[in-house]
BAMAR-386161 format. One record per atom (N, C-alpha, C): x, y, z. Coordinates in steps of 0.05 Angstrom, whole numbers, m for minus. Atoms other than C-alpha are relative to their C-alpha. Layout:
     east    north       up
        X        Y        Z
...
***
This chain:
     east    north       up
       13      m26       m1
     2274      597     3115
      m30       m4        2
       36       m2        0
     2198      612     3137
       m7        8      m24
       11       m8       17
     2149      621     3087
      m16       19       16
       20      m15      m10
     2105      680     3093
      m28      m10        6
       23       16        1
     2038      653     3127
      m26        5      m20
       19       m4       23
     1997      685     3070
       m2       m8      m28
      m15        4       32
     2041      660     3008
      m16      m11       m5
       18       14       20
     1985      611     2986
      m22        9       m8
       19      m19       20
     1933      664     2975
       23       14      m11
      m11       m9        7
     1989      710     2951
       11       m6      m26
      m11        9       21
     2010      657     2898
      m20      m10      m15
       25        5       17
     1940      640     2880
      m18       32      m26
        2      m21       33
     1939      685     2813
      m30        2      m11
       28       m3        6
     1873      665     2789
      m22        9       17
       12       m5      m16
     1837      683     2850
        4       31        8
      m14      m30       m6
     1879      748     2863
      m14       19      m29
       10       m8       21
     1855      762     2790
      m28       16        5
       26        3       17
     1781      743     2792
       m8       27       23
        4      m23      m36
     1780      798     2868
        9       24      m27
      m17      m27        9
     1824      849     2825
      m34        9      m17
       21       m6       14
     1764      836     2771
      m27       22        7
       31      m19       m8
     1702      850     2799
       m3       14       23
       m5      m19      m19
     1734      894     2858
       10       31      m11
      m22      m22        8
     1780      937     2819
       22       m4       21
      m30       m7      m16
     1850      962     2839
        1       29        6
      m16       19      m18
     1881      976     2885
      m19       m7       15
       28       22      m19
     1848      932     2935
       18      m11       21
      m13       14      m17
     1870      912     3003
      m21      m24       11
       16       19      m12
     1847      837     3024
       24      m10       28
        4       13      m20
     1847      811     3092
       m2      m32       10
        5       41      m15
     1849      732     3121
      m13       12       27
       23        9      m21
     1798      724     3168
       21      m10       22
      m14       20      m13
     1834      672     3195
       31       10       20
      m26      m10       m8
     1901      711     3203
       m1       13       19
        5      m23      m18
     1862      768     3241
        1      m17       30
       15       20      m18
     1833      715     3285
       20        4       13
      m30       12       m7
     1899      683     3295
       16       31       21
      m24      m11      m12
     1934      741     3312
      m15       28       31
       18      m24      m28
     1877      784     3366
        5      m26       14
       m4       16      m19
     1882      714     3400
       29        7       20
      m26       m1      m11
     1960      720     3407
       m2       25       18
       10      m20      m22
     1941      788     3431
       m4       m6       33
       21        1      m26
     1893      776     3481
       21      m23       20
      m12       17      m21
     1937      720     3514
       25        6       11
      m12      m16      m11
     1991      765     3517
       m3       24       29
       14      m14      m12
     1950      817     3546
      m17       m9       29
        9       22      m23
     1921      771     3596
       15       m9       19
      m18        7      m19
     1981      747     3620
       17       21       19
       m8      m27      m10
     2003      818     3641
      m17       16       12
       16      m24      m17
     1941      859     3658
      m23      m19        7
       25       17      m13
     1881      829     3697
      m15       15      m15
       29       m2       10
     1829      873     3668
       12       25      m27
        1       m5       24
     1834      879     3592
      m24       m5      m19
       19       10       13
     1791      879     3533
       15        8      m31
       m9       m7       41
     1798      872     3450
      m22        4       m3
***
């Protein structure tokens, strides 16, 4: 079975904490990284189908 690509912030408790702390709740966080990751997949989708696109 896949793991979800976020589970190791998701299981990092102390960190999820110290955000909850000095953010309050509820609180939606974001990966950078994930966004990245996934406008890329986008765009190369998008690319491969329409000549003139933009994100």
């Amino acid at each position: 079975m896949s793991q979800h690509p976020l589970r190791s912030l998701i299981e990092n408790k102390p960190l999820l904490e110290s955000i909850a702390e000095k953010y309050g709740t509820p609180l939606y966080l974001y990966s950078g990284d994930r966004i990245k990751n996934n406008l890329d997949h986008l765009s190369t989708a998008l690319n491969k189908y329409l000549e003139k696109n933009q994100i």
